[in-house]
C-alpha positions in Angstrom: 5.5 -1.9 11.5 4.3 0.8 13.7 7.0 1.6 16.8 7.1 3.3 19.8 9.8 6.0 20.5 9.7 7.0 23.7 7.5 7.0 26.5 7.5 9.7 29.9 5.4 10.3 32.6 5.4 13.8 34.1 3.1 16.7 35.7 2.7 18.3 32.4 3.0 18.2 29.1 2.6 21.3 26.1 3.0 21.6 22.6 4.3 24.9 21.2 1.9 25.7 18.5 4.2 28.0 16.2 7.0 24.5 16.2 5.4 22.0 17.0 7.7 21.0 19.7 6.8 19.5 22.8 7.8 21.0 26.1 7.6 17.8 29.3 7.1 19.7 33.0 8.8 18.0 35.7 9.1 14.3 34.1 8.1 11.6 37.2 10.9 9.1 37.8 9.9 8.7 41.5 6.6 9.3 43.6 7.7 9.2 47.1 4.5 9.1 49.3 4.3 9.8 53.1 1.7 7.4 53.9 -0.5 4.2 52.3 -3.1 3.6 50.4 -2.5 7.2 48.7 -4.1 8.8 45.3 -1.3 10.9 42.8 -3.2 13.9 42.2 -2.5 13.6 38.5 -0.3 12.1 35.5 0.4 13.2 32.2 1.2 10.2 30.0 3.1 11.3 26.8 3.8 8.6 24.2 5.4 9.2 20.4 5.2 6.2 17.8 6.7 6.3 14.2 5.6 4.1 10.8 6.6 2.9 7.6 5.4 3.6 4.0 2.7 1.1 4.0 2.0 0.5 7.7 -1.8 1.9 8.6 -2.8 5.1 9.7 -3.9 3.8 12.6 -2.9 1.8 15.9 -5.5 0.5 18.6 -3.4 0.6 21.6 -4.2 -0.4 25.3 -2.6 1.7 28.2 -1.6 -0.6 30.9 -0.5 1.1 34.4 0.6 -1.7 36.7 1.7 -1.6 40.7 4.1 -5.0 41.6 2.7 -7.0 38.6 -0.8 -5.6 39.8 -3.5 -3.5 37.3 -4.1 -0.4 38.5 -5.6 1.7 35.6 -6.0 1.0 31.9 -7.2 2.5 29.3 -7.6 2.6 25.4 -5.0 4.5 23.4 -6.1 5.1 20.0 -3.3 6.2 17.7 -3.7 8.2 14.7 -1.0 9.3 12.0 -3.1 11.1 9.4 -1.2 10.9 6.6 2.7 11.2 8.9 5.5 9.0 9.4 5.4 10.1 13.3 2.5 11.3 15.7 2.3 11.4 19.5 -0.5 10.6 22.2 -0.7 12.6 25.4 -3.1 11.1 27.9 -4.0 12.6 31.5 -4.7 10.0 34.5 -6.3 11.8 37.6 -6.4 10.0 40.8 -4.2 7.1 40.2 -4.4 4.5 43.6 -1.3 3.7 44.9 -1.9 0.5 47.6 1.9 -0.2 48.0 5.5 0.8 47.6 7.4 -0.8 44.8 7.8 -0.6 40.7 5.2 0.5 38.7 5.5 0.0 34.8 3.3 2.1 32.9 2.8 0.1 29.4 1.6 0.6 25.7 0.2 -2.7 24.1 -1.2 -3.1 20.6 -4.9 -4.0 21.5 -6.0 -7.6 22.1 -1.8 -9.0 22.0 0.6 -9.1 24.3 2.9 -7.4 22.2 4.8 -4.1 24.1 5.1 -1.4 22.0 6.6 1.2 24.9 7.6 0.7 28.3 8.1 3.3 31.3 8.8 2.5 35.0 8.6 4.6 38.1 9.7 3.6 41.8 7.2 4.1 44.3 8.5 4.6 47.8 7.1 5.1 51.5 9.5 6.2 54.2 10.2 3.0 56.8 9.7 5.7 60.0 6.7 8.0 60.0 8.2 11.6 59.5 7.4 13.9 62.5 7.3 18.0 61.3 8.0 20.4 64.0 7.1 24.2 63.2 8.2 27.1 65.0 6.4 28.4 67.9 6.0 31.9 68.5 6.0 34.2 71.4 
């Protein structure tokens, strides 16, 4: 059975040819916004999923990126092992909507079930007050 093993959002994310290791930039656990409706710039999805002798090369996934229960973006994830016990998809979401404050859960689905292969969640927040900024005044 194919599984997900983990499952970040951040503002970047690069693979080190030489080791094949993966560096995340600045992993999103929080978008805090000044003001509603708003658009985050950009999102770097990075998902890694592991199989078993005898599970298939590939996996048809579904991207799900939901607001307070509500769809905001989707996409297909396509999954592909060639020939490994462990692979990785890295997907890039540019001008993501944000309508309102609360949890958003980024999810991995296998395509056409409602079955959850990985799960992520970010808080989204908007300050109660409207902040005021000041600069300095010169002479």
């Amino acid at each position: 059975m194919i599984r997900g093993k983990l499952l970040l959002c951040a503002e970047g994310v690069s693979i080190d040819v030489r080791s094949n290791n993966v560096t995340i930039f600045n992993i999103i656990e929080q978008i805090n916004l000044r003001y509603l409706p708003a658009v985050f710039p950009k999102m770097v999805i990075y998902g890694a999923f592991e199989r078993d002798d005898g599970d298939p090369e590939t996996f048809d996934g579904e991207l799900h990126i939901r607001l307070e229960g509500i769809e905001v973006a989707g996409a297909p994830v396509p999954v592909e092992f060639q020939g490994k016990k462990a692979t990785r998809s890295i997907i890039t979401l540019g001008g993501l909507p944000i309508m309102q404050p609360g949890k958003m859960e980024i999810s991995i689905y296998e395509k056409g079930k409602e079955i959850k292969v990985l799960s992520y969640s970010i808080e989204v927040t908007v300050p109660k007050k409207p902040e005021v900024e000041q600069s300095a005044q010169s002479e």
